[in-house]
N, CA, C and O atoms as a Tinker XYZ file with bonds, in Angstrom:
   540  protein
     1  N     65.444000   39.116000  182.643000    73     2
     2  CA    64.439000   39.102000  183.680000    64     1     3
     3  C     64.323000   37.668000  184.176000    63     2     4     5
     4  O     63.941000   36.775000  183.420000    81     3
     5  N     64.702000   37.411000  185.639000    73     3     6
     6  CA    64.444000   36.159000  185.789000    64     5     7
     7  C     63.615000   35.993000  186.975000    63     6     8     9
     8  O     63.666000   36.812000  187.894000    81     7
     9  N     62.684000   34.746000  187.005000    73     7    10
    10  CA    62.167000   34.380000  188.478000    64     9    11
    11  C     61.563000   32.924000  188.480000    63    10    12    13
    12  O     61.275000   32.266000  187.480000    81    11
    13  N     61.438000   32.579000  189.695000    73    11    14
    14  CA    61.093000   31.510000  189.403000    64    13    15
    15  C     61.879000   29.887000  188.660000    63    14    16    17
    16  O     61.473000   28.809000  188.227000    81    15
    17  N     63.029000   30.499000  188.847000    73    15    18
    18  CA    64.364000   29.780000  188.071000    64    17    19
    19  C     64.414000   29.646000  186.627000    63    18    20    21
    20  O     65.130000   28.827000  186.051000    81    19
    21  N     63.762000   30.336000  186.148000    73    19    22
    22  CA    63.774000   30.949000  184.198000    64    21    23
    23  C     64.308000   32.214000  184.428000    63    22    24    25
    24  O     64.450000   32.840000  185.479000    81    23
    25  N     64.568000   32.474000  183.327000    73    23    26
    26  CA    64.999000   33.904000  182.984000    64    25    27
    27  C     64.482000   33.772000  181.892000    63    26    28    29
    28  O     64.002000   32.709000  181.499000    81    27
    29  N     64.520000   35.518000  180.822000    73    27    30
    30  CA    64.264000   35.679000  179.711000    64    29    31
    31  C     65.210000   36.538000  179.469000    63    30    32    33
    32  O     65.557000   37.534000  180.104000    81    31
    33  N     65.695000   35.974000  178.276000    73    31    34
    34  CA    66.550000   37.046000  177.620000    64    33    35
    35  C     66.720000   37.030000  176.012000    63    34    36    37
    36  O     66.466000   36.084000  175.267000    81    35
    37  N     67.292000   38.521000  175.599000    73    35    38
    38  CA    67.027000   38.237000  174.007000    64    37    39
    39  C     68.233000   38.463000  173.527000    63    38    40    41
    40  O     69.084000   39.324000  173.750000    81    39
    41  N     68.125000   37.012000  172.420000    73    39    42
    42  CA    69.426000   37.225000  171.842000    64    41    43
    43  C     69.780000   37.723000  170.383000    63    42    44    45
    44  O     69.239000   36.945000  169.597000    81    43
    45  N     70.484000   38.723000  169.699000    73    43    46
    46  CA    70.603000   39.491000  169.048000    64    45    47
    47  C     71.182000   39.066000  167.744000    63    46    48    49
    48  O     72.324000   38.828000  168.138000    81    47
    49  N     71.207000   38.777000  166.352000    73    47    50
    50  CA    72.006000   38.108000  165.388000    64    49    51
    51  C     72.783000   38.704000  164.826000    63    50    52    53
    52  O     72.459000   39.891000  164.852000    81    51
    53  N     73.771000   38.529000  164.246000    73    51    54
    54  CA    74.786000   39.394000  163.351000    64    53    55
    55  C     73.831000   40.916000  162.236000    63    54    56    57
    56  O     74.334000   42.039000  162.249000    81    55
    57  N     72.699000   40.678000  161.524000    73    55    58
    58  CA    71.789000   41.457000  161.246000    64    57    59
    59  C     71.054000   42.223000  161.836000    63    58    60    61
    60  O     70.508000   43.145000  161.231000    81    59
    61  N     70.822000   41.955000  163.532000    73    59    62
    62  CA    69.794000   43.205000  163.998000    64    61    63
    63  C     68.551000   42.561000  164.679000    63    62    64    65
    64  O     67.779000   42.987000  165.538000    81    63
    65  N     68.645000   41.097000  163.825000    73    63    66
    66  CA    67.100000   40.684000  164.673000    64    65    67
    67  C     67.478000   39.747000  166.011000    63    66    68    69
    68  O     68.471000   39.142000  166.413000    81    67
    69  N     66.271000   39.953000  166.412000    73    67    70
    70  CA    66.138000   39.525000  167.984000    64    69    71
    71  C     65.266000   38.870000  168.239000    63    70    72    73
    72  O     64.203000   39.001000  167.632000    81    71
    73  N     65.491000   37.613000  169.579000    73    71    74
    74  CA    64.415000   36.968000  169.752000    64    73    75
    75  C     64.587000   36.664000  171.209000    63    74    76    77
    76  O     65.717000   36.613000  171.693000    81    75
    77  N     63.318000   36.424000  172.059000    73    75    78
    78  CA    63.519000   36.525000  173.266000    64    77    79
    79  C     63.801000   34.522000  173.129000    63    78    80    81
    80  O     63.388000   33.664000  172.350000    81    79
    81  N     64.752000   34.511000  174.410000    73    79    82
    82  CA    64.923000   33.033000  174.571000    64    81    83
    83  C     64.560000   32.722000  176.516000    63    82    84    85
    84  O     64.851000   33.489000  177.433000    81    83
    85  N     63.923000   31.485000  176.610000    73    83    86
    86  CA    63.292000   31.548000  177.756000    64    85    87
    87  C     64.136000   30.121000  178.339000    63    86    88    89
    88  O     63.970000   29.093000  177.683000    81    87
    89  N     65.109000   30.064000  179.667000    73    87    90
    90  CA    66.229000   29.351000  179.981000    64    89    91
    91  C     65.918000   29.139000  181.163000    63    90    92    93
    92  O     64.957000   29.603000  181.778000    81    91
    93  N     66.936000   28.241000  181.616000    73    91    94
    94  CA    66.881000   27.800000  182.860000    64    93    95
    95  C     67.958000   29.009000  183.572000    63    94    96    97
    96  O     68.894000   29.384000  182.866000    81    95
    97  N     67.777000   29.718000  185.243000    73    95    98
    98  CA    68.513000   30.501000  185.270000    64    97    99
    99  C     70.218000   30.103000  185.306000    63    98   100   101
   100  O     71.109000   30.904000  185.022000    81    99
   101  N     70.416000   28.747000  185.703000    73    99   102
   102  CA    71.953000   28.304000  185.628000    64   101   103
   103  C     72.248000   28.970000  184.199000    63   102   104   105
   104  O     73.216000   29.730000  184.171000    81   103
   105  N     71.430000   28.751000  182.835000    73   103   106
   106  CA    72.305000   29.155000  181.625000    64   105   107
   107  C     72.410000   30.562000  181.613000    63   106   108   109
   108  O     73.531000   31.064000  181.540000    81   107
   109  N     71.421000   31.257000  181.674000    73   107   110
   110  CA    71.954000   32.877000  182.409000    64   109   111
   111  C     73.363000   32.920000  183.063000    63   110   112   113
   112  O     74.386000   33.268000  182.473000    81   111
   113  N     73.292000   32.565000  184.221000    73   111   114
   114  CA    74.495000   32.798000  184.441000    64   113   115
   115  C     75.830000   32.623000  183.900000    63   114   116   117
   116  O     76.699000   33.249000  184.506000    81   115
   117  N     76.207000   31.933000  182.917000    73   115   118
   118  CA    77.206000   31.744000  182.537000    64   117   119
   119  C     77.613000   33.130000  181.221000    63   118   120   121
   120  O     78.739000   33.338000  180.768000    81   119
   121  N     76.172000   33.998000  180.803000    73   119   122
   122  CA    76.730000   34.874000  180.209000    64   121   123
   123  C     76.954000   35.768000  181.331000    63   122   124   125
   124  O     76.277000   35.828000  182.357000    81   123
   125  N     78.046000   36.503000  181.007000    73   123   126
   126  CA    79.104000   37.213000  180.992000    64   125   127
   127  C     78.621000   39.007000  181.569000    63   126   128   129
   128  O     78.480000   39.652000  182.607000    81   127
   129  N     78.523000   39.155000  180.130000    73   127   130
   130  CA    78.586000   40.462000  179.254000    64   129   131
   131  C     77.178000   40.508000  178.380000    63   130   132   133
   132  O     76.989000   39.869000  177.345000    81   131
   133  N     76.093000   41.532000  179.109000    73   131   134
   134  CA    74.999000   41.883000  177.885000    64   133   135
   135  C     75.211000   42.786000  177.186000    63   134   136   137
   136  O     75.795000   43.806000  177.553000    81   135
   137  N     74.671000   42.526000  175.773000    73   135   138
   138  CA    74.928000   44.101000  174.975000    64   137   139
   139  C     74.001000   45.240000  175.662000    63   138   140   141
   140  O     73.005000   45.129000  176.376000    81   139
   141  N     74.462000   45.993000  175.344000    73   139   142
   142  CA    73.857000   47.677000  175.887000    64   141   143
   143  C     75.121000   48.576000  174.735000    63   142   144   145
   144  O     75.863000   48.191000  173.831000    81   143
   145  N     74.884000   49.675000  175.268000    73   143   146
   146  CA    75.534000   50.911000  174.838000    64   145   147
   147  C     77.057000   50.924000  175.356000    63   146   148   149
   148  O     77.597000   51.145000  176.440000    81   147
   149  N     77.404000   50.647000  174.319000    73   147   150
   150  CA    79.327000   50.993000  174.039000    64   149   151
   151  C     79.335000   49.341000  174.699000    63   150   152   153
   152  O     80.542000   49.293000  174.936000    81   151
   153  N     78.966000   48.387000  175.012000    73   151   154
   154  CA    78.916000   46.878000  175.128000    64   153   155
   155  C     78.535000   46.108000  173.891000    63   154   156   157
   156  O     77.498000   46.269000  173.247000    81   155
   157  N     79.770000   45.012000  173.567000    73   155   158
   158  CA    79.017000   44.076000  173.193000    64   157   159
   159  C     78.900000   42.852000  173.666000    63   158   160   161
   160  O     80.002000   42.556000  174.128000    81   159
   161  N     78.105000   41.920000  173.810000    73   159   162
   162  CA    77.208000   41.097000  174.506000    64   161   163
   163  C     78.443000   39.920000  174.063000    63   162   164   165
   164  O     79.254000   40.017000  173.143000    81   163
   165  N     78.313000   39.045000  174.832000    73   163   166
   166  CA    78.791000   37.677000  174.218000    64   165   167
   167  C     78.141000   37.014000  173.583000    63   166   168   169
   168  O     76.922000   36.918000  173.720000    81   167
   169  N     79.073000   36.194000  172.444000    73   167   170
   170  CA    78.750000   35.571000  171.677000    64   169   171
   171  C     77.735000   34.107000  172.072000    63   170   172   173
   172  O     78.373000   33.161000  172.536000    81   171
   173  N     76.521000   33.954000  171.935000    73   171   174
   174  CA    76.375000   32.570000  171.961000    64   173   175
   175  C     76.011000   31.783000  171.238000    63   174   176   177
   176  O     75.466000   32.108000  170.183000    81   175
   177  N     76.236000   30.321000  171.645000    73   175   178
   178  CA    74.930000   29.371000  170.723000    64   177   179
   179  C     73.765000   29.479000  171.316000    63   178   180   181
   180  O     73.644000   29.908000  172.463000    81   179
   181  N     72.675000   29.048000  170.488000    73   179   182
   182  CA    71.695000   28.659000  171.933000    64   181   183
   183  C     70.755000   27.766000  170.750000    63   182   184   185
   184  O     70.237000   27.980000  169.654000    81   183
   185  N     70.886000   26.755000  171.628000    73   183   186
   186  CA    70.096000   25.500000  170.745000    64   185   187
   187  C     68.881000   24.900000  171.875000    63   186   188   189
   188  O     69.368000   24.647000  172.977000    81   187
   189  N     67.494000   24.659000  171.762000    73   187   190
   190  CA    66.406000   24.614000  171.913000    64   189   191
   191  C     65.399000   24.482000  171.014000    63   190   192   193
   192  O     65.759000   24.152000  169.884000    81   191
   193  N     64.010000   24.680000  171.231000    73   191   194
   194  CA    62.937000   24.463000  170.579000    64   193   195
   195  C     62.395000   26.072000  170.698000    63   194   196   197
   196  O     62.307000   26.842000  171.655000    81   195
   197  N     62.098000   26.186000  169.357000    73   195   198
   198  CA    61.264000   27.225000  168.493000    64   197   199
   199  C     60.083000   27.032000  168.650000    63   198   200   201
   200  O     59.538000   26.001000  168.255000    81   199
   201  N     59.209000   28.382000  169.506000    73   199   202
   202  CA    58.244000   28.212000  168.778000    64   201   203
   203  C     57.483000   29.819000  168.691000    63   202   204   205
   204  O     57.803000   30.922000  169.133000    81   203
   205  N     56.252000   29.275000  167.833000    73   203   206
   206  CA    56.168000   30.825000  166.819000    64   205   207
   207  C     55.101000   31.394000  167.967000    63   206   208   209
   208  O     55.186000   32.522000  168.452000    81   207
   209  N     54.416000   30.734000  168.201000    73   207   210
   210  CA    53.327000   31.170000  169.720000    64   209   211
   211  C     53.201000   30.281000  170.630000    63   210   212   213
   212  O     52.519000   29.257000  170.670000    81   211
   213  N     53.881000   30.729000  171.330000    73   211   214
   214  CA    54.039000   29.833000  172.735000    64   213   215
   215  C     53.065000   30.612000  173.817000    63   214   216   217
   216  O     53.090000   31.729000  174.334000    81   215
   217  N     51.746000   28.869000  173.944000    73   215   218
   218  CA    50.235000   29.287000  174.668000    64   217   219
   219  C     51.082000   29.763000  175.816000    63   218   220   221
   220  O     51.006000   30.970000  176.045000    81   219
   221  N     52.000000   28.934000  176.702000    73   219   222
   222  CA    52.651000   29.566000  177.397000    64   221   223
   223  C     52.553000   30.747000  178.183000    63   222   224   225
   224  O     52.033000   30.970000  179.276000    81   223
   225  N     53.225000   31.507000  177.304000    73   223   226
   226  CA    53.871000   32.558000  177.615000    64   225   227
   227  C     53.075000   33.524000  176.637000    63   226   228   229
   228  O     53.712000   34.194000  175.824000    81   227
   229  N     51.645000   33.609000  176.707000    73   227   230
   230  CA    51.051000   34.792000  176.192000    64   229   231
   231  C     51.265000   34.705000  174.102000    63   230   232   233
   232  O     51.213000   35.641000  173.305000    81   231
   233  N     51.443000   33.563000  173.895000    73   231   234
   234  CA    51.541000   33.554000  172.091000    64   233   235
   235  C     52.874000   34.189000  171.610000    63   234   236   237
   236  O     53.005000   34.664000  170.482000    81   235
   237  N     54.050000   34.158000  172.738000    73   235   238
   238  CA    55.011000   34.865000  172.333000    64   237   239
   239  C     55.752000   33.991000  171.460000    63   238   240   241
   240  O     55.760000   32.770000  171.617000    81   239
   241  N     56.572000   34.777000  170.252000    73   239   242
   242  CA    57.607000   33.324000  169.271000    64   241   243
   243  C     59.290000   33.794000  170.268000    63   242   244   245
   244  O     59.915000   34.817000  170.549000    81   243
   245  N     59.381000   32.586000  170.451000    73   243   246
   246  CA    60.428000   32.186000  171.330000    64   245   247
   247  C     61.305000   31.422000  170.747000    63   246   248   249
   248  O     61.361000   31.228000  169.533000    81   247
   249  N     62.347000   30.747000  171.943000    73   247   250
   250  CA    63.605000   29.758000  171.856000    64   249   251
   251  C     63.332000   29.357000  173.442000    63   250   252   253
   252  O     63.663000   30.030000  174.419000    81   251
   253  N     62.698000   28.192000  173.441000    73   251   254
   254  CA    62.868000   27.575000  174.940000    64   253   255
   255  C     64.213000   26.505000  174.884000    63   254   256   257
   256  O     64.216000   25.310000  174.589000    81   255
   257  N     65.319000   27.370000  175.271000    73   255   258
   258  CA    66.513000   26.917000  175.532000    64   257   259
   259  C     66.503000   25.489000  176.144000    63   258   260   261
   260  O     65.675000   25.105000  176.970000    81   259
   261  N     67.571000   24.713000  175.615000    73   259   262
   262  CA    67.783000   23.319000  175.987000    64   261   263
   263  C     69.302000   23.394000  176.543000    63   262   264   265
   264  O     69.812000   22.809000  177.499000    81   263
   265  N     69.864000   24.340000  175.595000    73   263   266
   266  CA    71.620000   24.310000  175.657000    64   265   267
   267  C     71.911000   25.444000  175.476000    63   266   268   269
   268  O     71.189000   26.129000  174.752000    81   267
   269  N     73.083000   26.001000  176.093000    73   267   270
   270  CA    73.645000   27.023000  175.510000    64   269   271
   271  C     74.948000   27.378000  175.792000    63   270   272   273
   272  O     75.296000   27.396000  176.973000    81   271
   273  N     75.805000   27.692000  174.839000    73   271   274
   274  CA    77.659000   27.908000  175.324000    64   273   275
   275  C     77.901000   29.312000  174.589000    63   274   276   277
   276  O     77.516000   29.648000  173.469000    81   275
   277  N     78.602000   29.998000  175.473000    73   275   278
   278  CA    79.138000   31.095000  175.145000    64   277   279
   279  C     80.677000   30.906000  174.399000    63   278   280   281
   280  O     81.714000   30.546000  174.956000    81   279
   281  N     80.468000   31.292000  172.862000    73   279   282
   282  CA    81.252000   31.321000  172.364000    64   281   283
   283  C     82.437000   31.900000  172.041000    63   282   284   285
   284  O     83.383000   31.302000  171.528000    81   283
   285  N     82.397000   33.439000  172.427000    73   283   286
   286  CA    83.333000   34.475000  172.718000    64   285   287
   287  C     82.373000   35.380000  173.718000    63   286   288   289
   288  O     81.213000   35.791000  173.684000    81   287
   289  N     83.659000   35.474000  174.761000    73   287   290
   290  CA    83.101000   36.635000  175.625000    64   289   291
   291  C     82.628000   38.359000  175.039000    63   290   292   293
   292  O     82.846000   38.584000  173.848000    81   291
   293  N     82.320000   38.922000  175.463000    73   291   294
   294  CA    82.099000   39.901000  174.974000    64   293   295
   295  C     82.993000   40.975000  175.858000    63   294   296   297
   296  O     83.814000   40.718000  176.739000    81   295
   297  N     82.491000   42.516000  175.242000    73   295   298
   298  CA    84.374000   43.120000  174.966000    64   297   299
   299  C     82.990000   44.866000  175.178000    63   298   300   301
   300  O     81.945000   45.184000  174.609000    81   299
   301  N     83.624000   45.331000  176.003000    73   299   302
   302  CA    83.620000   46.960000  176.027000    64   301   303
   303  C     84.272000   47.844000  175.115000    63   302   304   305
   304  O     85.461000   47.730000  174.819000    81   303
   305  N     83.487000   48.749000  174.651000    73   303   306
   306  CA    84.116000   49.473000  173.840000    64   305   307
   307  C     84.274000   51.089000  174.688000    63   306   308   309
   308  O     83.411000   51.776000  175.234000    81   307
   309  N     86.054000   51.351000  174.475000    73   307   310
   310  CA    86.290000   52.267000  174.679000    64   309   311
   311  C     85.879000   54.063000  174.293000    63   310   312   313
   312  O     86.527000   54.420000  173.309000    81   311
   313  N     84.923000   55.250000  174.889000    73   311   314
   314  CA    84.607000   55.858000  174.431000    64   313   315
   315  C     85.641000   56.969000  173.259000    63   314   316   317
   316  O     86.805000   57.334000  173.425000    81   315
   317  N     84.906000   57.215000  172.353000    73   315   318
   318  CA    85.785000   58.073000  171.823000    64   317   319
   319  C     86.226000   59.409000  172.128000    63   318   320   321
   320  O     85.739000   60.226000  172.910000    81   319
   321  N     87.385000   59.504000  171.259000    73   319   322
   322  CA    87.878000   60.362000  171.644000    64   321   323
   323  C     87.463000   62.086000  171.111000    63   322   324   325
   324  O     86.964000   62.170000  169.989000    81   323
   325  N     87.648000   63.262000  171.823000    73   323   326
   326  CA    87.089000   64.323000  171.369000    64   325   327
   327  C     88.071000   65.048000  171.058000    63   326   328   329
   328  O     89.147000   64.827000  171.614000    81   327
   329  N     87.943000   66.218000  169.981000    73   327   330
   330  CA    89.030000   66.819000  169.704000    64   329   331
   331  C     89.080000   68.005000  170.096000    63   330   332   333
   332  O     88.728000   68.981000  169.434000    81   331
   333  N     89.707000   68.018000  171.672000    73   331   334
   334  CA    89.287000   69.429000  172.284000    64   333   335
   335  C     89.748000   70.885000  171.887000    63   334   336   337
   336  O     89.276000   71.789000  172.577000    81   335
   337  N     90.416000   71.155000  171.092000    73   335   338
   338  CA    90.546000   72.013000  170.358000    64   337   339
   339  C     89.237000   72.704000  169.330000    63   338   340   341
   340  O     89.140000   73.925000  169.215000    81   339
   341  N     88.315000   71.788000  168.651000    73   339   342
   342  CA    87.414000   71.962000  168.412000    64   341   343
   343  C     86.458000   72.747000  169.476000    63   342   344   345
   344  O     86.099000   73.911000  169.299000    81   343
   345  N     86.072000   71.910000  170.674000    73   343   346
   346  CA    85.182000   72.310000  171.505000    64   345   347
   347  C     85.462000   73.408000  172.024000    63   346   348   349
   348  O     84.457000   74.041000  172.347000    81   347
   349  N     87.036000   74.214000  172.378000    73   347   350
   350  CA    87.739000   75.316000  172.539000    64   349   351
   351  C     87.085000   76.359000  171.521000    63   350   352   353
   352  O     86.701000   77.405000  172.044000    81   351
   353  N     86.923000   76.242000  170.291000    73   351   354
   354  CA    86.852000   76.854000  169.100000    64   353   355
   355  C     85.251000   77.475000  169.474000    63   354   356   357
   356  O     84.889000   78.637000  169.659000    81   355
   357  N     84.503000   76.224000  169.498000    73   355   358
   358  CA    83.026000   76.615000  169.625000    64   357   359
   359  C     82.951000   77.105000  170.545000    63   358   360   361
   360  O     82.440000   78.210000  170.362000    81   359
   361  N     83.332000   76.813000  172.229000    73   359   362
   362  CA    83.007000   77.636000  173.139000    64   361   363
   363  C     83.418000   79.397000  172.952000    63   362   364   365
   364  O     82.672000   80.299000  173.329000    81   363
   365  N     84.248000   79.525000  172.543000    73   363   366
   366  CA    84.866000   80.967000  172.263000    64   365   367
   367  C     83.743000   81.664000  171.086000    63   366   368   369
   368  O     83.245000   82.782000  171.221000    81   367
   369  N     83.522000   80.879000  170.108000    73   367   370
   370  CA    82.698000   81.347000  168.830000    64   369   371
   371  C     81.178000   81.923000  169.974000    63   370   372   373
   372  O     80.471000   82.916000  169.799000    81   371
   373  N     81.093000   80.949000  171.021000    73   371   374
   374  CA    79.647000   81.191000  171.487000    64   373   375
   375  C     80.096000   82.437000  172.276000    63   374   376   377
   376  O     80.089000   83.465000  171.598000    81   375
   377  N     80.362000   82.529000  173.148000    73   375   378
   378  CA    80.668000   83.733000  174.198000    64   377   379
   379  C     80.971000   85.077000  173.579000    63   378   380   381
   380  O     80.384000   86.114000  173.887000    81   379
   381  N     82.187000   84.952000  172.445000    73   379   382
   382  CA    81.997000   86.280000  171.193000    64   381   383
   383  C     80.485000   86.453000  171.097000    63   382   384   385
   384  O     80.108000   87.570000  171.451000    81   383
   385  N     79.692000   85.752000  170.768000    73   383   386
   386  CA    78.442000   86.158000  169.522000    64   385   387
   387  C     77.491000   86.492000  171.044000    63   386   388   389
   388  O     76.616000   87.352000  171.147000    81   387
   389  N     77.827000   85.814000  171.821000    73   387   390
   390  CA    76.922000   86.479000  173.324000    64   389   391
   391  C     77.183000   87.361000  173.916000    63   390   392   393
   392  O     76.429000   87.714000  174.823000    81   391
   393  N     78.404000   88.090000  173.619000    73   391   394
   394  CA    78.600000   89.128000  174.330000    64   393   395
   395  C     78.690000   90.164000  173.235000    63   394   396   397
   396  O     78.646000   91.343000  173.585000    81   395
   397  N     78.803000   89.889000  172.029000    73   395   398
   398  CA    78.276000   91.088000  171.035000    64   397   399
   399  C     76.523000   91.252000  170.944000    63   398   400   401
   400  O     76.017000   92.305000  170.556000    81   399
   401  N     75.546000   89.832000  171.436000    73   399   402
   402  CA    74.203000   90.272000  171.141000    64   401   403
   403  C     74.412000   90.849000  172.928000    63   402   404   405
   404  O     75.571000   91.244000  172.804000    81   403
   405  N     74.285000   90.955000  173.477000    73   403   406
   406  CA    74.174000   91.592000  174.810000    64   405   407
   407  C     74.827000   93.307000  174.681000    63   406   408   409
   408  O     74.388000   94.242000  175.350000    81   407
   409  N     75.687000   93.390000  173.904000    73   407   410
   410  CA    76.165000   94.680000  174.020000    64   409   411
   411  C     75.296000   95.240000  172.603000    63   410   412   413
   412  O     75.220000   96.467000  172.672000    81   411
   413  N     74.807000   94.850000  171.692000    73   411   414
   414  CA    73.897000   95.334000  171.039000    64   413   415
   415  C     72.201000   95.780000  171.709000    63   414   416   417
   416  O     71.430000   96.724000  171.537000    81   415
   417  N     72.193000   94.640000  172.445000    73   415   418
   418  CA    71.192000   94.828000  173.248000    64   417   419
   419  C     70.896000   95.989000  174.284000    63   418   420   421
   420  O     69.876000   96.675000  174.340000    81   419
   421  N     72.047000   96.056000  175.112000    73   419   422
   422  CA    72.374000   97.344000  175.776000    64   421   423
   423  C     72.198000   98.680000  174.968000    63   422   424   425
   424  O     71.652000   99.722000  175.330000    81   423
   425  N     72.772000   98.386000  173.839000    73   423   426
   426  CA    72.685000   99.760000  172.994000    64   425   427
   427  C     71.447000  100.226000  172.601000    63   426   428   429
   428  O     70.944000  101.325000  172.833000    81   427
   429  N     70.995000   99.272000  171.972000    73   427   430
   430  CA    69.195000   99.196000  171.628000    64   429   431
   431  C     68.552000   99.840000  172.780000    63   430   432   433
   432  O     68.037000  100.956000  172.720000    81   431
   433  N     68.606000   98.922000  174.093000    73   431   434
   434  CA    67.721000   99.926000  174.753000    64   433   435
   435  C     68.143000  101.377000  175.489000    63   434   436   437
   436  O     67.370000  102.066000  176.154000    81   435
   437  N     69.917000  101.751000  175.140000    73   435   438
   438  CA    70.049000  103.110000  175.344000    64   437   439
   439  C     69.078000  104.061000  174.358000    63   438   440   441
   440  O     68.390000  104.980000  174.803000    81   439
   441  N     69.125000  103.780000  173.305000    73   439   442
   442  CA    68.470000  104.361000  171.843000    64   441   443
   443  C     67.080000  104.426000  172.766000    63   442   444   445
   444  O     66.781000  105.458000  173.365000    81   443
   445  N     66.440000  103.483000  172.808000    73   443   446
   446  CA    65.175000  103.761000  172.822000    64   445   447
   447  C     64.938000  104.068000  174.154000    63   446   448   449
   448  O     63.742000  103.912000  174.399000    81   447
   449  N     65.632000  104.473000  175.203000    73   447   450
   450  CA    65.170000  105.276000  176.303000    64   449   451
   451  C     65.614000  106.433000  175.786000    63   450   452   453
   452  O     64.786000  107.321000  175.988000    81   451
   453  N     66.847000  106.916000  175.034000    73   451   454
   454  CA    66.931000  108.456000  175.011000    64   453   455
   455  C     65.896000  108.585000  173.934000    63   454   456   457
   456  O     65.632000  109.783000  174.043000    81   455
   457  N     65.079000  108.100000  172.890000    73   455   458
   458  CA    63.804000  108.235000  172.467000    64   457   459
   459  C     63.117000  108.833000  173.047000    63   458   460   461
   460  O     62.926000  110.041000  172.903000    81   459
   461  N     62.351000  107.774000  174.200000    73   459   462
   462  CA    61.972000  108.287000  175.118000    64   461   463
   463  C     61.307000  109.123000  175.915000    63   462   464   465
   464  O     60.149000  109.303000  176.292000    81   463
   465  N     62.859000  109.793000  176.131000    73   463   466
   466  CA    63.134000  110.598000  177.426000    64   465   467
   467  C     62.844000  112.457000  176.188000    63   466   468   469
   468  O     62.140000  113.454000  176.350000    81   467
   469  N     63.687000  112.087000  175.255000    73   467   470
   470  CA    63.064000  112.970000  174.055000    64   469   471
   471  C     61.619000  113.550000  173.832000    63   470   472   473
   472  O     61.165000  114.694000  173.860000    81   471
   473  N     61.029000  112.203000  173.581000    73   471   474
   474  CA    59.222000  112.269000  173.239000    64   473   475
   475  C     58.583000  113.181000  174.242000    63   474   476   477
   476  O     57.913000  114.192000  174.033000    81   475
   477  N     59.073000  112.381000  175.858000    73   475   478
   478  CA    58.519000  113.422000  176.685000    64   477   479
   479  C     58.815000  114.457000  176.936000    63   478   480   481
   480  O     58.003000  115.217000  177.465000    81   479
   481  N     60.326000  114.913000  176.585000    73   479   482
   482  CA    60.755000  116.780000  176.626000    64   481   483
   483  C     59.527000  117.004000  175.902000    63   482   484   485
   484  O     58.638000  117.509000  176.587000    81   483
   485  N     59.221000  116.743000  174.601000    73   483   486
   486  CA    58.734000  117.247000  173.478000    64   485   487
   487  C     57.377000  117.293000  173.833000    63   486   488   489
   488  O     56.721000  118.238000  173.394000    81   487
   489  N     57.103000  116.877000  174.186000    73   487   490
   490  CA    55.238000  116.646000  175.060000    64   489   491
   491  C     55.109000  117.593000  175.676000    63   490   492   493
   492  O     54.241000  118.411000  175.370000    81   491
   493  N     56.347000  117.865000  177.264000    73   491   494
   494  CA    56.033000  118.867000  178.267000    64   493   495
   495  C     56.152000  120.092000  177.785000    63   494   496   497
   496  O     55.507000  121.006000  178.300000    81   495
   497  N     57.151000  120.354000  176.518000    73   495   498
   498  CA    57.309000  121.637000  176.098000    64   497   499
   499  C     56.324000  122.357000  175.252000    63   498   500   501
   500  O     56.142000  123.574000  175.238000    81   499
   501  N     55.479000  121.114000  174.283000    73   499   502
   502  CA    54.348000  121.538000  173.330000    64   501   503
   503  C     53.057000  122.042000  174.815000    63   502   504   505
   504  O     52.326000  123.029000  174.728000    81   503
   505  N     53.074000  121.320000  175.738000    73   503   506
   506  CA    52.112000  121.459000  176.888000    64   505   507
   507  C     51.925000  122.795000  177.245000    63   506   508   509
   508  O     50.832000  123.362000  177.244000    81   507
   509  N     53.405000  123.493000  177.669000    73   507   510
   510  CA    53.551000  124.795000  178.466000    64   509   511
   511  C     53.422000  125.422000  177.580000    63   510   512   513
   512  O     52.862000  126.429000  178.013000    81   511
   513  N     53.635000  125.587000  176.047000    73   511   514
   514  CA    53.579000  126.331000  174.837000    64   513   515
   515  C     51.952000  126.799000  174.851000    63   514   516   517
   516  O     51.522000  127.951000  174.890000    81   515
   517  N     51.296000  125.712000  174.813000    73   515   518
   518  CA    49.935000  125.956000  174.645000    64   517   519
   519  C     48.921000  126.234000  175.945000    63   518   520   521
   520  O     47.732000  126.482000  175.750000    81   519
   521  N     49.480000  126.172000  177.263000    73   519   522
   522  CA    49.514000  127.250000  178.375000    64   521   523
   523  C     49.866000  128.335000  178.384000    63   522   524   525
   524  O     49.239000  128.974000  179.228000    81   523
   525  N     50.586000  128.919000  177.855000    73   523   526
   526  CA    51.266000  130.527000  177.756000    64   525   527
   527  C     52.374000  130.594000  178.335000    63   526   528   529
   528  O     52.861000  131.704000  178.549000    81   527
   529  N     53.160000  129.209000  178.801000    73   527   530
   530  CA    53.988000  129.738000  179.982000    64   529   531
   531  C     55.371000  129.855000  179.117000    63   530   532   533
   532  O     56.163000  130.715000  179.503000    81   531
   533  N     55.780000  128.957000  177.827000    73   531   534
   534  CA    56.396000  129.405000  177.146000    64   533   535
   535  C     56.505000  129.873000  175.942000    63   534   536   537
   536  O     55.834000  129.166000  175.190000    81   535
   537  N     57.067000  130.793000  175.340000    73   535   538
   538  CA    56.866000  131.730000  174.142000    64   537   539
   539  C     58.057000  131.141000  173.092000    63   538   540
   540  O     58.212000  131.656000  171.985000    81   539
């Protein structure tokens, strides 16, 4: 994030931790490559003054950059690869098991309409029985 001819940016250590460093924007520019996803960032130094709450900038613990050289550029990583034969496998496994619950399904509700369609013979016929009309 830069304005005002600072930027802020955070730089990341071999372990995971991070710290925001607050630069002049010329040293920005000379990196490269930020880390993100399937990126890794270039390597830098960055030599400045530490501090743990900087009134500054809201009590933030910082690195107000003095220097900084990029030591190795940083490098994209190629996505991996998939083993489409696999994904072949599963798509087929899915469409079998969907078109056997769909044709179960169909069946189910043949069953329970000729139910049904049954219950009500059996209704209209007990009906006319107990009218007289059938013997």
């Amino acid at each position: 994030m830069c304005r005002n001819g600072y930027c802020w940016i955070n730089v990341m250590d071999e372990e995971g931790n991070s710290i925001g460093c607050w630069m002049p924007s010329e040293f920005a520019d000379d990196i490269k490559i930020y880390g993100r996803y399937r990126y890794r960032g270039d390597t830098l130094l960055v030599k400045g003054i530490y501090h743990i709450a900087n009134e500054a900038h809201g009590g933030e613990t910082e690195i107000e950059v003095n220097d900084l050289i990029v030591v190795e550029n940083g490098e994209h990583y190629p996505p991996e690869s998939v083993d489409m034969v696999f994904v072949y496998i599963i798509i087929v496994l899915f469409l079998e098991s969907w078109d056997c619950l769909s044709t179960r399904n169909i069946i189910g509700e043949r069953r329970i309409t000729l139910l049904l369609e049954e219950f009500s013979l059996e209704i209209r016929i007990s009906y006319l029985e107990r009218l007289g009309y059938i013997r």
